[in-house]
Structure formats: C-alpha cells, structure tokens
N, C-alpha and C positions, 0 to 999 in steps of 0.2 A: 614521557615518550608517548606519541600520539598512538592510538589501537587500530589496528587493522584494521577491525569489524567493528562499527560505532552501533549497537543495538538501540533501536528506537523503538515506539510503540505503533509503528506499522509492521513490524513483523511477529505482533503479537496474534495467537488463530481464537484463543480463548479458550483452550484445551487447558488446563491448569496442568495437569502431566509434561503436554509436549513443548508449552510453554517455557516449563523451565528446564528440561531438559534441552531445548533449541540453545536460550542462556548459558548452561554448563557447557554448549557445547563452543559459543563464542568465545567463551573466557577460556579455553582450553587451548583454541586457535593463535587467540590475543595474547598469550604466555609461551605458546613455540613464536608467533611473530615476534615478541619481543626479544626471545634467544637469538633467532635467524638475524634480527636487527643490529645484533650489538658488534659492531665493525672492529672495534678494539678487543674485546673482551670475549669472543667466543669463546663456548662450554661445549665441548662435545660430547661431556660425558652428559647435562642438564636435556642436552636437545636430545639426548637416546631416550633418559627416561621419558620427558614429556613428549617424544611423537608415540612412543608405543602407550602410554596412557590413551592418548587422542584414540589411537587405534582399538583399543579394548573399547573407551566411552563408546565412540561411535557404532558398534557390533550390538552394545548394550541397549544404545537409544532406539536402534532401527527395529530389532526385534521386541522392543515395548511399544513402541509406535506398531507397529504390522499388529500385537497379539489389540493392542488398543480397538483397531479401528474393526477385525476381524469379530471383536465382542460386542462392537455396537452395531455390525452387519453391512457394513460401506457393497455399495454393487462389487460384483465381481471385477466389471472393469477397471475401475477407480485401484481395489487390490492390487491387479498382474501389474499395472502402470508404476504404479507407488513403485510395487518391491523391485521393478526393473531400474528406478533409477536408484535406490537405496545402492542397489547391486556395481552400477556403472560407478556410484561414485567410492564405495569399499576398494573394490578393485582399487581406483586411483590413489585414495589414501593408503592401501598396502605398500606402496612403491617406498612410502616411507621407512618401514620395515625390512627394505629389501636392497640394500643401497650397499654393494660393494667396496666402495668405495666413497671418501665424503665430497659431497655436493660444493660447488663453487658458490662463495655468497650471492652470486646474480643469481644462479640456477636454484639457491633456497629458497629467494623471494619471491623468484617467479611460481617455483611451487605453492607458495601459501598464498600470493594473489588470484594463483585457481583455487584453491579454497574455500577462500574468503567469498572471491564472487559466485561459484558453486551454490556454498551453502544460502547466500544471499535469495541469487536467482529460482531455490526448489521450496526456501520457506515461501517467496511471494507467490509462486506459483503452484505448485503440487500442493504444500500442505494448507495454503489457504483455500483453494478446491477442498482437500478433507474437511477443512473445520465447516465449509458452506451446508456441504452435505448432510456432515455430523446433525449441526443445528437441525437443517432440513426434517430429518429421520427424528428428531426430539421432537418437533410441533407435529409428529402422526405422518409425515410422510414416506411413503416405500422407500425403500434404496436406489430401485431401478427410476423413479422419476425424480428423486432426491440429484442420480448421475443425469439425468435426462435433461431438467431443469440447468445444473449449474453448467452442462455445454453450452444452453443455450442462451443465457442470459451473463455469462461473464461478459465484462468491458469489451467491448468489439477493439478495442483499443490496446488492451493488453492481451487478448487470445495469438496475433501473430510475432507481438513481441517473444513471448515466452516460447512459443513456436523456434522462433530464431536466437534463441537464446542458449534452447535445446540442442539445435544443430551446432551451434557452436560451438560447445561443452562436449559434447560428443566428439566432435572434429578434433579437438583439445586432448581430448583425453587419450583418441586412439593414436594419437602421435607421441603423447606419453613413451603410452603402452610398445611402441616401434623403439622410441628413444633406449627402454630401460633393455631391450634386446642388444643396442649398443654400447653395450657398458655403462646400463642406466647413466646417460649423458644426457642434460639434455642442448639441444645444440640450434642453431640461428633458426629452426623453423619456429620452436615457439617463440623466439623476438619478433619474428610476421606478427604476431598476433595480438599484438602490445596495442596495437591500436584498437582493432575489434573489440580486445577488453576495455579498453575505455569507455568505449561507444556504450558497450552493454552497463556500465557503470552508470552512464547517465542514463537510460533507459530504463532501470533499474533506480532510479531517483524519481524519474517521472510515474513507474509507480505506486511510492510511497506518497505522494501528491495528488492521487486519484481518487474520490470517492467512486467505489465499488459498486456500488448501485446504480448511480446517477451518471457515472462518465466525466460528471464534474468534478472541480479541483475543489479536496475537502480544506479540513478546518486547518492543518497543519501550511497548506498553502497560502490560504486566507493571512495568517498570522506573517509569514513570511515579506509578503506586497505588503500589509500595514505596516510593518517594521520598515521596511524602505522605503515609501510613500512618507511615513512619520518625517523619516531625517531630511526628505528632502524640503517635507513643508517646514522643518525647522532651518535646516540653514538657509534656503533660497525662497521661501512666504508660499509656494505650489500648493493650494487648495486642495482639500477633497472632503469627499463626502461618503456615507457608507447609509446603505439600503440593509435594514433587519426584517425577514420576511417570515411571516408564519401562516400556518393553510389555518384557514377557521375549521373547525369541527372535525377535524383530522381523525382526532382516536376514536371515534365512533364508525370510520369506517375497519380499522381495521378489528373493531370489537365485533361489529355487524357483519363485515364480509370477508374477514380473514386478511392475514399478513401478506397473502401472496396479490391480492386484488390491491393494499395498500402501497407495495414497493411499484405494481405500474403502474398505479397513479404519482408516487414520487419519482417516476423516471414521464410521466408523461409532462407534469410539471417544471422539470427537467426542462424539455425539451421546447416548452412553452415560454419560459423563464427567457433561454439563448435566444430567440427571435424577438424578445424584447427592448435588451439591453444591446447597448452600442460596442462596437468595438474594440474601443478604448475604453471599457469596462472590463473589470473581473467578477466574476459569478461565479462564488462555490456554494458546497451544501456541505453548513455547520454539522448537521447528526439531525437525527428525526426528520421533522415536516419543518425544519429550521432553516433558510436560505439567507446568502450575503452578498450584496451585489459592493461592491468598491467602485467610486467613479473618481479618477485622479485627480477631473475638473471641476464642471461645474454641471449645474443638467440632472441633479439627483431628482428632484420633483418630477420635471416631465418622462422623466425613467419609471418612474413610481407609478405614473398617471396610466402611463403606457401598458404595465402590468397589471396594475388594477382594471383596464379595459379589456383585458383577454380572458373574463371571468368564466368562461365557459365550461357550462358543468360538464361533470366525468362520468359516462352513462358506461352499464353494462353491455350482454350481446345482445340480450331483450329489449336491450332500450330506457332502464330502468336507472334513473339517476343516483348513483352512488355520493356525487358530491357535488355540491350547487357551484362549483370553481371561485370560493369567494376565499380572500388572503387579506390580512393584516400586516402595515408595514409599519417602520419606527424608521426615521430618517434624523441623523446628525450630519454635521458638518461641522471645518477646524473655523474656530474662534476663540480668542482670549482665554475662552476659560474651558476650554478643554488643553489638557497638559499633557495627555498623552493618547496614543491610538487606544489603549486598552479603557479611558476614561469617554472615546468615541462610542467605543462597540455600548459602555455602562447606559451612555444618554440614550442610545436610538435601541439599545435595548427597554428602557424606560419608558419610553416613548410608544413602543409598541404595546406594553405591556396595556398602557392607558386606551389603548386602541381595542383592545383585545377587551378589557372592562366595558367597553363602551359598545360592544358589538361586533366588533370586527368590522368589514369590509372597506376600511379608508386605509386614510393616511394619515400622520402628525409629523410635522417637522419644527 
C-alpha cells in the first residue's frame, strides 16, 4: 500500500533530535493512513489505539522541539511563532480524540490529507526557518540577527508560498474546529477545498526542488530532467549535453571572509549564471560552489564560452576584490560510449577536474 507521507531528504533540517522525531512522526501518520485506508477490513478498535498514540507523540515532540530551540536561544520571535502553530495544529489533531461518533471513510481521509500536508507544509517552512537559524547562532551569530538575516534572505519564492499555505491551513482548520460543533461532521465545505489542497501539494513539490540559497533548482531536480532527457535520447536519438561548473578559488573566500560574504557571492553567481544560459536550458546548483547547466540540444560550447566571458570579479563595499570571477567548466555530451546520464555527469565531471589541475579558468569538452 502506497504511504501517505513519502519522506525525502528534503525535509531533513539537520537537527539530529527533530529529525527523527519529524520521521516517528511520519510513520505514525503512515500507520493511521494505512488503518483509515483499508476499505474492507476496517479496525476501530487499531485506529483508537493508533490516533491517541499520534496524539501523545505529537505533545511529546512539540514540547522537545520548544525546550530544544529555547536552549540554544532562537529570537523571541521565531519562539511565540513556532509555539502558535505547534498550538493550531494540537488543537486540530485533538479532534481525533474527540469524535462522538465514527467518521465516514471520506471524512477519515480527508482528515489525514490535512495532516499529511500540514505536517509537510510547517517542516518546509517553520522548522527549516529553525534549523537556518540554529546553524546561524552556531558559527557565533546573535539570535536577533540569526531571525533578522533568515527574513531577509529566504527564497523570495517560497516566502509568499508558505504565506498562502498559512492562510489556508488556518482556513482549514477553523472550519474544522465549526464542523466538530456540528456533531464533529465534517461536511461539503472541506470537499471545496480538494482543490486548494492540491495546488498546495504541488507548491509544496516545487519546494523540495529549490535550492535554498541560490533560488535555483538543486540537485534532486537536476537528476530528475537527466532521467527524462536520458529516455528520450534513448528511444528517439534527442542530443544533450551537460555543463559541470566550479568557481576557482572558492574556499578561500569563505576562509578569508566568512560564510555569510561566500553564500552572496553564491547567490550573485546565481544570478550571473541565469543571464547566461538560454532558455531551453536548465541550471541548478549541485551543493557547494558546484553548478549544472543541462542543454537538451546542442550549443553546450557557446553556453560555456558565454559564462566564461562574464568573469567579473566580486568586490566588497570598499571596493576590495573578494574573487577574480574566474570558473572552471567540464562539458559532455551523448555519444556511443556514454551509456547512461549518470556516466554524463562521471566524464564532464572528469573533465573539469583536469581543468581545475590545469588552472582553472577554461573549458574542456
């Protein structure tokens, strides 16, 4: 039976505590969805014990989480924020405790698809806010500039998603909270909202797809377009070719001038990188000072050429050059003897590497 909640390693924050506790918290959901699932076979006595399990975990994990982040000093804002949705969302999971009467198989599922996308929508947003922070406040930063910074520097792309994600969990919820006044019923107005939930589902896809820093699409995307570009140059011969990008001298800036001077310069090359490459190109960013352009056609060289001519160094507010704008690339493309995308990524990573021995500021293809 397929799982509600598919955990990937985009909803990991790096808190090794809330991490697995997030996990216990999936697979608790994943085991009442499976109950609620089972069309012939329903247990009512298995769905009692396991939603009041759910109920205790989830009490268990919010107050480890709150004593967590209270020990390592999170701003006050980031706090009151946290504990108000911990709050909105107990509320909503209490109803499962509280049910006069049992739930129609629509009305269980619709309950555990809020949830599911609930708990989805506060890991990628709220608690990856915490773990930003966290880190922040570990390399010496205050709390107050640790909340200051991560306002201002999250995805401009995912700040009004989660915004509207907000409102509509809330929307959700307080209709609940109306319904269970009705003989905890719940009735055609959360079917309205089958769609919304959707929407938010794939919204909620697009930012597991996002590198966090850059705005670009990371590595898990990357792989995705290789996998489909692959099949199509195998059945129907569709070319492509793949750009492997590395900054020359990278860790020395951020040895020399800190992580926080190194991440604008990875969001400025970023930005640098998008006015280079065409269109019908994809550009993510692998991890580190590591970029991937994919070209479906053909035109990988003059993409290369075009990057390498925007070398322009990365000065401070003094004026003071931080980094000479010089990058190393490694360029493949499909031929006979590459057999698969992932034997793509091996050559033009090969290929850069000999770039990188040689000096850095070219190309090899």
């Amino acid at each position: 039976m397929s799982k509600l909640f598919n955990w990937t390693d985009s909803f990991l924050t790096g808190l090794e505590l809330v991490d697995e506790q997030h996990q216990e918290l999936v697979s608790m959901i994943n085991d009442l969805g499976e109950l609620t699932l089972a069309l012939d076979d329903f247990n009512q006595d298995k769905f009692d014990s396991a939603r009041f399990a759910l109920v205790s975990y989830v009490k268990h994990h919010f107050s480890e989480e709150m004593a967590q982040m209270k020990r390592i000093g999170l701003d006050r804002r980031h706090l009151e924020a946290h504990a108000l949705e911990h709050k909105n969302f107990n509320e909503e999971v209490q109803l499962l405790t509280k049910l006069d009467d049992p739930l129609t198989h629509q009305q269980l599922q619709d309950m555990m698809n809020w949830l599911t996308n609930w708990l989805a929508y506060h890991i990628l947003g709220m608690d990856q806010s915490m773990a930003r922070q966290v880190r922040s406040i570990q390399r010496g930063v205050s709390a107050t500039q640790a909340y200051d910074d991560d306002k201002k520097q999250i995805d401009l792309g995912a700040e009004p998603l989660i915004a509207a994600l907000k409102v509509l969990f809330t929307t959700v919820s307080e209709r609940n909270h109306s319904l269970r006044l009705m003989n905890r019923q719940l009735d055609e107005r959360v079917k309205e909202r089958t769609q919304e939930l959707e929407e938010s589902n794939r919204k909620l896809k697009e930012l597991s797809i996002l590198d966090e820093l850059t705005g670009l699409h990371n590595r898990r995307y990357a792989i995705s377009i290789l996998e489909e570009l692959w099949l199509k140059y195998s059945s129907e011969g569709k070319p492509m070719s793949v750009l492997l990008i590395d900054l020359d001298k990278f860790k020395p800036v951020n040895d020399t001038f800190g992580h926080a001077i190194g991440d604008l310069l990875l969001r400025e090359v970023a930005s640098r990188l998008k006015h280079s490459v065409r269109t019908s190109d994809y550009l993510c960013r692998m991890g580190g000072d590591e970029f991937l352009v994919i070209c479906p056609d053909s035109g990988a060289k003059q993409v290369a050429e075009k990057i390498l001519s925007m070398n322009h160094s990365f000065l401070s507010t003094d004026g003071k050059t931080i980094w000479d704008g010089s990058m190393s690339i490694g360029i493949a493309k499909t031929d006979d003897t590459i057999t698969c995308y992932e034997s793509l990524l091996i050559e033009a990573d090969k290929l850069l590497y000999q770039v990188k021995q040689q000096g850095g500021k070219f190309t090899l293809l």
